[in-house]
C-alpha beads as a LAMMPS data file, in Angstrom:
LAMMPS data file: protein, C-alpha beads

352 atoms
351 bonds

1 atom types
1 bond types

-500.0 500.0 xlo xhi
-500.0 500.0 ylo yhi
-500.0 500.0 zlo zhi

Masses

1 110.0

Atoms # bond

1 1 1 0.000 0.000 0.000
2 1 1 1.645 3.408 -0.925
3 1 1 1.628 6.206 1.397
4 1 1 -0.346 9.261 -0.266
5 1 1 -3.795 10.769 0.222
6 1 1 -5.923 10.578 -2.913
7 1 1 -5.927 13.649 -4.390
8 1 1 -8.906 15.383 -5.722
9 1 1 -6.784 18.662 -7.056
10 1 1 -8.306 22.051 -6.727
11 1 1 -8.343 25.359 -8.091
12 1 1 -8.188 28.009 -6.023
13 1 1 -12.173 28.983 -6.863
14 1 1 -12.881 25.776 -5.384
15 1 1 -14.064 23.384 -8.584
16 1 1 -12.739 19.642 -7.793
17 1 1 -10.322 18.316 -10.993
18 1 1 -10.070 14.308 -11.819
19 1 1 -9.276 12.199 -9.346
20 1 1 -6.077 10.050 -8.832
21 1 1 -4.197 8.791 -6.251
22 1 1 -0.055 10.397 -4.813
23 1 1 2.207 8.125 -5.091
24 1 1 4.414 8.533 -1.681
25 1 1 7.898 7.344 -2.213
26 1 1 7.534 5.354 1.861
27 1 1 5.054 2.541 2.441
28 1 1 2.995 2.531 5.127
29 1 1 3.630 -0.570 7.374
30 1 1 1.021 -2.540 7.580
31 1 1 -0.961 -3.514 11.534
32 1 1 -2.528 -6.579 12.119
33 1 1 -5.757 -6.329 14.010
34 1 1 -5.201 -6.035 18.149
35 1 1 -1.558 -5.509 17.830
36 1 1 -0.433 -2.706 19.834
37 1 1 1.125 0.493 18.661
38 1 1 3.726 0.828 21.530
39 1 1 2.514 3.794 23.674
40 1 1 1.507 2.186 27.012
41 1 1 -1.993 2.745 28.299
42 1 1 -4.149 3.126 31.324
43 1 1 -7.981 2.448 30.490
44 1 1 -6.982 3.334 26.695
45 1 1 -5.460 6.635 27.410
46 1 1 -1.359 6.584 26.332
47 1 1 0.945 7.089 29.239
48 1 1 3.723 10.233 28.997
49 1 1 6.119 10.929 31.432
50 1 1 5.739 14.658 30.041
51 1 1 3.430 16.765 27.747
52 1 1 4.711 20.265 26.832
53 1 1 2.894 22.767 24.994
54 1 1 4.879 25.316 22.569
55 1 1 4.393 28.969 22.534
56 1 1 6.730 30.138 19.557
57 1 1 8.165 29.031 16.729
58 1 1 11.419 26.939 18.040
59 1 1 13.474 23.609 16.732
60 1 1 12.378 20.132 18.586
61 1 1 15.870 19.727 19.675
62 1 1 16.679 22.936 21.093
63 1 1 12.825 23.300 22.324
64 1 1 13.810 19.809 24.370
65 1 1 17.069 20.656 25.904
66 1 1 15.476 23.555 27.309
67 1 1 12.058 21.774 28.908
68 1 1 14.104 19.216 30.155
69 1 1 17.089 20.419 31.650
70 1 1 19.161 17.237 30.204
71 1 1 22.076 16.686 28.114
72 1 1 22.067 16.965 24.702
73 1 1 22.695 13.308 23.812
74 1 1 19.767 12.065 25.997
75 1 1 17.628 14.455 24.163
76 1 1 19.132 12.379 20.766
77 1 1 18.445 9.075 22.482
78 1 1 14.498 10.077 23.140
79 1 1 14.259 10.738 19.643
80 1 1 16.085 7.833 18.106
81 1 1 14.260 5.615 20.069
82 1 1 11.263 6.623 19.493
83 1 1 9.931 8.370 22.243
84 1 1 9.049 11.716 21.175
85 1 1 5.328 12.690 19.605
86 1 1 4.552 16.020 18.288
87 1 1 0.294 16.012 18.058
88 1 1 0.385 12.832 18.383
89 1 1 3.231 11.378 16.075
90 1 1 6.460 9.981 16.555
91 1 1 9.237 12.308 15.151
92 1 1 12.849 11.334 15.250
93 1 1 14.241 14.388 13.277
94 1 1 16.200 16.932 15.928
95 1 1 15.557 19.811 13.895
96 1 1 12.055 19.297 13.184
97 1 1 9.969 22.700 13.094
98 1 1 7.574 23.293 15.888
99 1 1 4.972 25.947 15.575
100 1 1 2.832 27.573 18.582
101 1 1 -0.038 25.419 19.581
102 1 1 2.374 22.469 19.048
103 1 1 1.826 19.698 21.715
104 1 1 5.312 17.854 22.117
105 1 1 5.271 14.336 24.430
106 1 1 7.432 12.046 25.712
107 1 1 6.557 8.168 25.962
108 1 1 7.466 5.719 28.717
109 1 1 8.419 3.106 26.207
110 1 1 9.640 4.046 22.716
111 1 1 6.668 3.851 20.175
112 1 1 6.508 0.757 17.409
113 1 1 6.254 1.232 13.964
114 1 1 4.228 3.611 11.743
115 1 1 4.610 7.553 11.762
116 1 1 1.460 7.778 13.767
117 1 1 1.054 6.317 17.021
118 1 1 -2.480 5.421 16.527
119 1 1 -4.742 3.905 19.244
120 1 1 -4.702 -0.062 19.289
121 1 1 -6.555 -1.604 16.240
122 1 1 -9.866 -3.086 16.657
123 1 1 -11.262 -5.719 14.368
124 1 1 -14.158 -3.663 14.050
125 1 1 -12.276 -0.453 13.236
126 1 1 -8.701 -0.711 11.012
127 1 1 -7.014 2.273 10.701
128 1 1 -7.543 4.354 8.038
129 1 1 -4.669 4.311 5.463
130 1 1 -3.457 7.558 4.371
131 1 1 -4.732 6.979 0.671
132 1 1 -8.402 7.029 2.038
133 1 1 -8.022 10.888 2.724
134 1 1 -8.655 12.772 0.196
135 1 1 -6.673 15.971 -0.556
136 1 1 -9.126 18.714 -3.104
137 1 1 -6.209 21.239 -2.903
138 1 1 -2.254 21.543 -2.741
139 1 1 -0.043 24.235 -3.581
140 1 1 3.610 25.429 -1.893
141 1 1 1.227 27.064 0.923
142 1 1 -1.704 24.798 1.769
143 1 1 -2.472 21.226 2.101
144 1 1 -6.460 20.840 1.962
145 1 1 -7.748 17.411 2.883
146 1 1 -11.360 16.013 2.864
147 1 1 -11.375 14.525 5.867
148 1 1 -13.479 11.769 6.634
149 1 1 -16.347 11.123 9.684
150 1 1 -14.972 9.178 12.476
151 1 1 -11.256 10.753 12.469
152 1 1 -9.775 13.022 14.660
153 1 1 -8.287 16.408 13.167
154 1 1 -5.848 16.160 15.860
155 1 1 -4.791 14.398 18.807
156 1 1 -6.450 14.006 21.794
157 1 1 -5.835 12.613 25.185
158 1 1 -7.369 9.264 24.551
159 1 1 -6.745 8.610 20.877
160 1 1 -3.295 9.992 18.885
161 1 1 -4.760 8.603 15.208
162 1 1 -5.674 11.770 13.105
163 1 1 -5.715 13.962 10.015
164 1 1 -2.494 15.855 11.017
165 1 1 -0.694 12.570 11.569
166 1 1 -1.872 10.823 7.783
167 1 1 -1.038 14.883 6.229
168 1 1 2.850 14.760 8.249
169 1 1 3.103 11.225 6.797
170 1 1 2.489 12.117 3.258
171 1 1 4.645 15.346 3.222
172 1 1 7.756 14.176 5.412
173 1 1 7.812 11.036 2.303
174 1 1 8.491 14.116 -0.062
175 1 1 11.015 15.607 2.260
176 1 1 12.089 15.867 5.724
177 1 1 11.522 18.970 6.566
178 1 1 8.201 19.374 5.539
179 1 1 5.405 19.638 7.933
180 1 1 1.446 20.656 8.106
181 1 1 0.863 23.261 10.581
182 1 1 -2.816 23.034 12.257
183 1 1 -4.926 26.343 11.074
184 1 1 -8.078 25.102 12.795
185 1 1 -10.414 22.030 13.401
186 1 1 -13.077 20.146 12.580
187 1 1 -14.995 17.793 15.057
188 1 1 -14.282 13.993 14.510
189 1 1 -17.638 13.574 13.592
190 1 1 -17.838 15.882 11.076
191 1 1 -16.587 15.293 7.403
192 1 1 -15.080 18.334 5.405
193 1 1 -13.069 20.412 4.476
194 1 1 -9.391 20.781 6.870
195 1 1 -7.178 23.430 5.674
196 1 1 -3.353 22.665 7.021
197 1 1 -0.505 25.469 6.268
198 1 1 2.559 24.087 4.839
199 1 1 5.177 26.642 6.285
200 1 1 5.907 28.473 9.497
201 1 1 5.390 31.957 8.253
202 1 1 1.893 31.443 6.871
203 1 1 0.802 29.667 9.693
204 1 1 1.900 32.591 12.589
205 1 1 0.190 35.034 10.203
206 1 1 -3.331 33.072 10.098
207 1 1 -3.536 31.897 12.821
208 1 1 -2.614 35.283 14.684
209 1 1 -5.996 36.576 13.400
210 1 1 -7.541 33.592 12.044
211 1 1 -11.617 34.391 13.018
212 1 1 -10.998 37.678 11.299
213 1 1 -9.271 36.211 8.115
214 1 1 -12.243 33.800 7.872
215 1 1 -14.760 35.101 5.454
216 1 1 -16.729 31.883 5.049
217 1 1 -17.478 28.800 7.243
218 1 1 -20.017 25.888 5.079
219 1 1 -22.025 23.291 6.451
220 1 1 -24.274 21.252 5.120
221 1 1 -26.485 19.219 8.099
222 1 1 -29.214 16.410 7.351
223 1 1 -31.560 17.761 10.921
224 1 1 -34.791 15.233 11.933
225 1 1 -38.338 17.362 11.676
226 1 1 -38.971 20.173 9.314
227 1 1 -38.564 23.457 10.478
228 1 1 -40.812 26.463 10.645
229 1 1 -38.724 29.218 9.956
230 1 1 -37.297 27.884 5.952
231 1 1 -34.558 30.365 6.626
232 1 1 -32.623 32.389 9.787
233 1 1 -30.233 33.277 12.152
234 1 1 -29.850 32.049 15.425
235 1 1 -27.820 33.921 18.188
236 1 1 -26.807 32.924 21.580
237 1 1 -24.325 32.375 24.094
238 1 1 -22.656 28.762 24.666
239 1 1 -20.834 27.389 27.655
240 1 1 -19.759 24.211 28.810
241 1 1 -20.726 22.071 31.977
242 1 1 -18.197 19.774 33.728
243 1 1 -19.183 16.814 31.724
244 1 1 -17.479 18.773 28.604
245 1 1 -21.567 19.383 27.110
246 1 1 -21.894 22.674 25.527
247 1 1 -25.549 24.353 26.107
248 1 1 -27.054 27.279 24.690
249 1 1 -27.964 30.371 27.044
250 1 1 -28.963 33.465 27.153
251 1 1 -26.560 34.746 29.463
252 1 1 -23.618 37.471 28.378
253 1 1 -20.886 35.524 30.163
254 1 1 -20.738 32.475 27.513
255 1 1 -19.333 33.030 24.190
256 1 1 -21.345 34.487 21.426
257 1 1 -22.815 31.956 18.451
258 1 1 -24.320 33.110 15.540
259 1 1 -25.332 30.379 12.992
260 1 1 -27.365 30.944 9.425
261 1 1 -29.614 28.657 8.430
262 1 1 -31.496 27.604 4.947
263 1 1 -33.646 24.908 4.189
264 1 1 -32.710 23.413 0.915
265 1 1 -34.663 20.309 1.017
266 1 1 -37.352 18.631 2.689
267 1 1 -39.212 15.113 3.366
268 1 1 -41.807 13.908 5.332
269 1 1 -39.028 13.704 8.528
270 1 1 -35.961 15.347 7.275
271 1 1 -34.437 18.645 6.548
272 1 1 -31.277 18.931 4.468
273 1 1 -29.789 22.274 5.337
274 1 1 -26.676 24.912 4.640
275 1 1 -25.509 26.449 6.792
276 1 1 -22.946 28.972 7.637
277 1 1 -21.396 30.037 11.064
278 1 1 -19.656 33.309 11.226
279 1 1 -18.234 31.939 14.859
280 1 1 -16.381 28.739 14.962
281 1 1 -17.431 27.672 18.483
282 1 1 -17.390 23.844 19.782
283 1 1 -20.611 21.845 18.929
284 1 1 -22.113 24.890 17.594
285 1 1 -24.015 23.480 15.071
286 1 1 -25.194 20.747 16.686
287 1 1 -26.109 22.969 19.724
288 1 1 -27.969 25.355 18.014
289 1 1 -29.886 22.268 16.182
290 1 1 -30.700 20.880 19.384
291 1 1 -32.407 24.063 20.567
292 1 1 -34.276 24.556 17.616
293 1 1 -36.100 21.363 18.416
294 1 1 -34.675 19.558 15.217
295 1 1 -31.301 17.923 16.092
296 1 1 -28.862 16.903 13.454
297 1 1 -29.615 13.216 12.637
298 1 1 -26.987 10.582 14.638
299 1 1 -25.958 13.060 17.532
300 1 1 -25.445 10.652 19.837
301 1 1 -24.478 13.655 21.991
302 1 1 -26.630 16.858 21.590
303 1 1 -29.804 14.441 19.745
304 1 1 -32.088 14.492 22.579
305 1 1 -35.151 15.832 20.973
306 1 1 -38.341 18.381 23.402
307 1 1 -40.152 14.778 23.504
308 1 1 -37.038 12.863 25.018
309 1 1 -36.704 10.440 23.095
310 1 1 -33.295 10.544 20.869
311 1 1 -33.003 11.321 17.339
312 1 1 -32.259 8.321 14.584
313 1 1 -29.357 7.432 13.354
314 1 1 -29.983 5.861 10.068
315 1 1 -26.918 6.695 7.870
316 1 1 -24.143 5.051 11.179
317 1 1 -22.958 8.823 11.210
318 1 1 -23.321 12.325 12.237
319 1 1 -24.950 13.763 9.512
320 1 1 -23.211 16.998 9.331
321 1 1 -20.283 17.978 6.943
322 1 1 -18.156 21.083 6.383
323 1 1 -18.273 22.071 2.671
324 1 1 -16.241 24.941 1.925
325 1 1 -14.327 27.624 3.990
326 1 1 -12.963 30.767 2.625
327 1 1 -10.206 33.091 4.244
328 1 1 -8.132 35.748 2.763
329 1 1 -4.255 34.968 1.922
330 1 1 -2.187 37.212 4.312
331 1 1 0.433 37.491 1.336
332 1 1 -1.046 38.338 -1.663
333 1 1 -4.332 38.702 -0.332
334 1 1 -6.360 36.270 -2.618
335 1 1 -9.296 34.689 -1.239
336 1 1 -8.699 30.948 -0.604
337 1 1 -11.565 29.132 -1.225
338 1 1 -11.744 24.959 -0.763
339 1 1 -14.894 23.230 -0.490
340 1 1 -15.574 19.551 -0.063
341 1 1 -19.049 17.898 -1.829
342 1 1 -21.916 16.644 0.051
343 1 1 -21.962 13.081 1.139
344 1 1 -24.244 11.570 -1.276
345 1 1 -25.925 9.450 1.557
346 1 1 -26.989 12.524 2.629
347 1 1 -29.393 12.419 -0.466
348 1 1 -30.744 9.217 0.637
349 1 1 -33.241 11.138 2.401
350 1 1 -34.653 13.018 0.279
351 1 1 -34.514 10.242 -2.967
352 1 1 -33.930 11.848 -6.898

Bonds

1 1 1 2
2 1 2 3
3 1 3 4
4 1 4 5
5 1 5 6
6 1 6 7
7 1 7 8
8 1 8 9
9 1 9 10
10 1 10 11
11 1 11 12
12 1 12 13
13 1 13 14
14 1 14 15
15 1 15 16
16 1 16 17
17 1 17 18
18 1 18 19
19 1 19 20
20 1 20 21
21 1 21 22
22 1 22 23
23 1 23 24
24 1 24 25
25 1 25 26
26 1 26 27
27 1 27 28
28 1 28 29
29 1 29 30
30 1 30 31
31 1 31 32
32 1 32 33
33 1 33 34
34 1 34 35
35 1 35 36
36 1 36 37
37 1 37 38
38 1 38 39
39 1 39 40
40 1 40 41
41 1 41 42
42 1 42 43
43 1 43 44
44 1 44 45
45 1 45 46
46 1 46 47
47 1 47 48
48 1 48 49
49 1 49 50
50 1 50 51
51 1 51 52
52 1 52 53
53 1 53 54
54 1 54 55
55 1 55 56
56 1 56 57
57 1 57 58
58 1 58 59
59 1 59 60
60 1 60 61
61 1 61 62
62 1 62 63
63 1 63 64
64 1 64 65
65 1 65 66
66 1 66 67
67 1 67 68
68 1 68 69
69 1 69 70
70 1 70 71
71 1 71 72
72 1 72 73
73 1 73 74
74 1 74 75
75 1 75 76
76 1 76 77
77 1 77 78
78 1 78 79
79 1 79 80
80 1 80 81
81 1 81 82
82 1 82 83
83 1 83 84
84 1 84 85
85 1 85 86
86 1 86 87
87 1 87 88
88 1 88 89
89 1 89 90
90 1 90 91
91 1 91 92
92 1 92 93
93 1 93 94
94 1 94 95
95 1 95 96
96 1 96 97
97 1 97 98
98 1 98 99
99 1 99 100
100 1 100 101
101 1 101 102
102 1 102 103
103 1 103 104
104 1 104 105
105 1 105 106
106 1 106 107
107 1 107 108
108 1 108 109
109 1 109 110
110 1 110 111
111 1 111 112
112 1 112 113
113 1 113 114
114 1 114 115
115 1 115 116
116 1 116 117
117 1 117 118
118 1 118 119
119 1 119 120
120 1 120 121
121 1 121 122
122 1 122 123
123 1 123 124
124 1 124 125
125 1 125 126
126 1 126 127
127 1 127 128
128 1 128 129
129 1 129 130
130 1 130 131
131 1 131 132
132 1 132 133
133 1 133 134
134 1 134 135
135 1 135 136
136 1 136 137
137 1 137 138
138 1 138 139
139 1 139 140
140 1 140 141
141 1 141 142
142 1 142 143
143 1 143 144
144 1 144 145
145 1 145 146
146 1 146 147
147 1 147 148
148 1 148 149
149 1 149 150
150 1 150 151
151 1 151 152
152 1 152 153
153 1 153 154
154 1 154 155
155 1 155 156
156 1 156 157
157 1 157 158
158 1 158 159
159 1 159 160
160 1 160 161
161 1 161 162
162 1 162 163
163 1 163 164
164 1 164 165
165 1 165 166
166 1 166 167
167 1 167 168
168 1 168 169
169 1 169 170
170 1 170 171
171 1 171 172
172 1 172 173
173 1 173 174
174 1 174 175
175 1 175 176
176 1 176 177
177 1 177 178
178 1 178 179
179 1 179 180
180 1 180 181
181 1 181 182
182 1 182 183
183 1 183 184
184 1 184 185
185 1 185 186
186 1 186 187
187 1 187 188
188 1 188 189
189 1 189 190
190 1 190 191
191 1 191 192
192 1 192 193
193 1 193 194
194 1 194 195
195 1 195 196
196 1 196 197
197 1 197 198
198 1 198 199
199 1 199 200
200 1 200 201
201 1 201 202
202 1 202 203
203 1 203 204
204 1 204 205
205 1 205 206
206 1 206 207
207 1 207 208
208 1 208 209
209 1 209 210
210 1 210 211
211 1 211 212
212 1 212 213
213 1 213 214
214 1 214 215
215 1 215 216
216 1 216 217
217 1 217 218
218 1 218 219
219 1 219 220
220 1 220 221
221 1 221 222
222 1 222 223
223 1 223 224
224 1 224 225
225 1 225 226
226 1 226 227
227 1 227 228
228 1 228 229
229 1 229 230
230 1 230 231
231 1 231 232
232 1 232 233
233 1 233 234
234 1 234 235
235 1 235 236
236 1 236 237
237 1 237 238
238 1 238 239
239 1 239 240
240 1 240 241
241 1 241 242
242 1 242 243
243 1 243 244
244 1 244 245
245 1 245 246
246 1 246 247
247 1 247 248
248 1 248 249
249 1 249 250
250 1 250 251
251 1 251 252
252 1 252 253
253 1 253 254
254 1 254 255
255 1 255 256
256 1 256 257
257 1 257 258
258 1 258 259
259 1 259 260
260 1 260 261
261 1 261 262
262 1 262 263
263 1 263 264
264 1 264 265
265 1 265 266
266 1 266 267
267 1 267 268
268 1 268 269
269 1 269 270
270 1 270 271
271 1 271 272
272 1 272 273
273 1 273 274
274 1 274 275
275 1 275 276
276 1 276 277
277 1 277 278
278 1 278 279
279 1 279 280
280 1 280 281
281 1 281 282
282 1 282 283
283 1 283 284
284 1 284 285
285 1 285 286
286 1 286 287
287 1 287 288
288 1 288 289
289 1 289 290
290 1 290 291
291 1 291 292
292 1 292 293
293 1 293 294
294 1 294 295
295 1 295 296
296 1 296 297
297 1 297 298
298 1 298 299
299 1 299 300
300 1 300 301
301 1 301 302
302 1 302 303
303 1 303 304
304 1 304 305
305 1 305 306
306 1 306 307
307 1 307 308
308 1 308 309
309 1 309 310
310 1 310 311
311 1 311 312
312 1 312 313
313 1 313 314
314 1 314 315
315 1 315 316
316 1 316 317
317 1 317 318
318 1 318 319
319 1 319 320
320 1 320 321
321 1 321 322
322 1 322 323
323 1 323 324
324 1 324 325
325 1 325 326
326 1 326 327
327 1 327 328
328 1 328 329
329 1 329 330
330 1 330 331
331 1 331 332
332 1 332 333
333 1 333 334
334 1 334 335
335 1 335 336
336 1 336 337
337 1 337 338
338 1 338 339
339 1 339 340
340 1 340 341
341 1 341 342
342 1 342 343
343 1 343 344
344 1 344 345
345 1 345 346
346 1 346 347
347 1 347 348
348 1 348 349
349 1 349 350
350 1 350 351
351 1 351 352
């Protein structure tokens, strides 16, 4: 199996060319199911002896010597053994590039093979090979993926497998000092579009003002019940509780949502609609769904409907995916536009 995304190439106005596959010059090893990656676990979760989180641009290596207060040769043994992730994968190169936001870790036992230390493989779930995500746009600047429902766009405490480990796989096979710097995210139940920057500079510049850079956020959301109001805006304030559930409130002291809405199809039980966000917030989608009385179909979380009972889940999946985002280049000041197209199970729904 070669290591490479497919690669739906785009243009810059966003229309998808022919697709074929990259050919990546390194093969990805291959995992049989229930063998472990390496990382030891407690109740799933990988054990580190240290997590560090970067707040400038530095060099792993020097970034290292300084959080650690060790020797410079013990900082070369970490790495060529295996024992140093950056969001999640294993990097042995001392002079790889970190960028703020980076989250650098160091495992108790040095990590098997693969570039990714991804959770342990379960018959029912194989890890996704990197040729399964598809990339719609790549230039010297960006890497744009489609990434697909179910994966992570970056690490998390529980699970390391992810869209920014498949994207540093395929670019450190074309060179070693290439790397995908995380410009935002996309929940792991969502499909869509993920834009990653492919150099340092770009990414400090985005991401310094990336909400006001954003000029268009996409959705498209397949929500149970058909709604009143065919189009509108809802605005509100989210927060959090301490079992990580984001509600929506009135009250000043959460932070501010505002979500567009328009229906674009209907059926006897389902609405298909776009959507657009002009505030990236956690869950907001879903959230706002929720309170609208017409959750987005397969929400395991927020899909508790005014009747209690819990919406369907006919399609196996969240039924929401992220179809096109458009920012401004800080450079030359082109707008960047990607989009992704709509599941087609999405049309099941709604039939011809």
């Amino acid at each position: 199996m070669q290591n490479g995304f497919d690669k739906n190439r785009q243009k810059r106005t966003g229309q998808v060319r022919d697709e074929h596959k990259i050919k990546g010059e390194a093969k990805e090893k291959s995992r049989p199911h229930g063998q472990h990656d390496g990382v030891e676990r407690v109740n799933g979760a990988p054990v580190y002896t240290a997590v560090y989180k970067v707040n400038r641009s530095d060099e792993l290596m020097e970034f290292l010597l300084r959080k650690c207060g060790t020797s410079r040769n013990n900082v070369k043994s970490l790495l060529v053994r295996r024992q140093v992730l950056v969001n999640g994968s294993v990097v042995t190169q001392y002079n790889f590039p970190l960028a703020k936001d980076d989250e650098v870790k160091l495992s108790k036992k040095p990590v098997k093979d693969g570039a990714t230390a991804t959770r342990p493989v379960s018959p029912k779930r194989p890890p996704k090979a990197p040729s399964q995500i598809g990339i719609v746009f790549e230039d010297e600047d960006f890497l744009v993926i489609n990434k697909p429902v179910g994966l992570l766009s970056v690490e998390s405490d529980k699970e390391t497998e992810c869209a920014y480990g498949y994207a540093l796989q395929y670019m450190q096979a074309q060179g070693k000092n290439s790397r995908p710097y995380v410009l935002h995210r996309i929940d792991k139940e969502t499909s869509g579009v993920l834009v990653f920057a492919k150099n340092i500079k770009l990414h400090s510049m985005l991401k310094m003002h990336w909400n006001e850079q954003v000029t268009l956020r996409e959705y498209f959301a397949v929500v149970e019940g058909i709604l009143e109001k065919k189009q509108d805006t809802i605005t509100s304030f989210l927060k959090e509780n301490k079992n990580n559930v984001v509600y929506s409130t009135n009250d000043p002291t959460g932070q501010k949502a505002v979500t567009h809405y328009e229906v674009v199809k209907e059926s006897g039980e389902y609405s298909l609609l776009k959507v657009q966000i002009e505030t990236g917030r956690k869950n907001q989608i879903r959230v706002h769904m929720q309170s609208l009385g017409c959750p987005v179909v397969g929400d395991d979380k927020y899909g508790k409907k005014q009747d209690g009972t819990q919406v369907k889940n006919p399609l196996g999946r969240l039924a929401l995916h992220a179809s096109r985002i458009e920012f401004v280049h800080p450079i030359n000041k082109e707008v960047m536009s990607f989009n992704a197209p709509l599941p087609p199970e999405f049309m099941e729904f709604f039939g011809k």
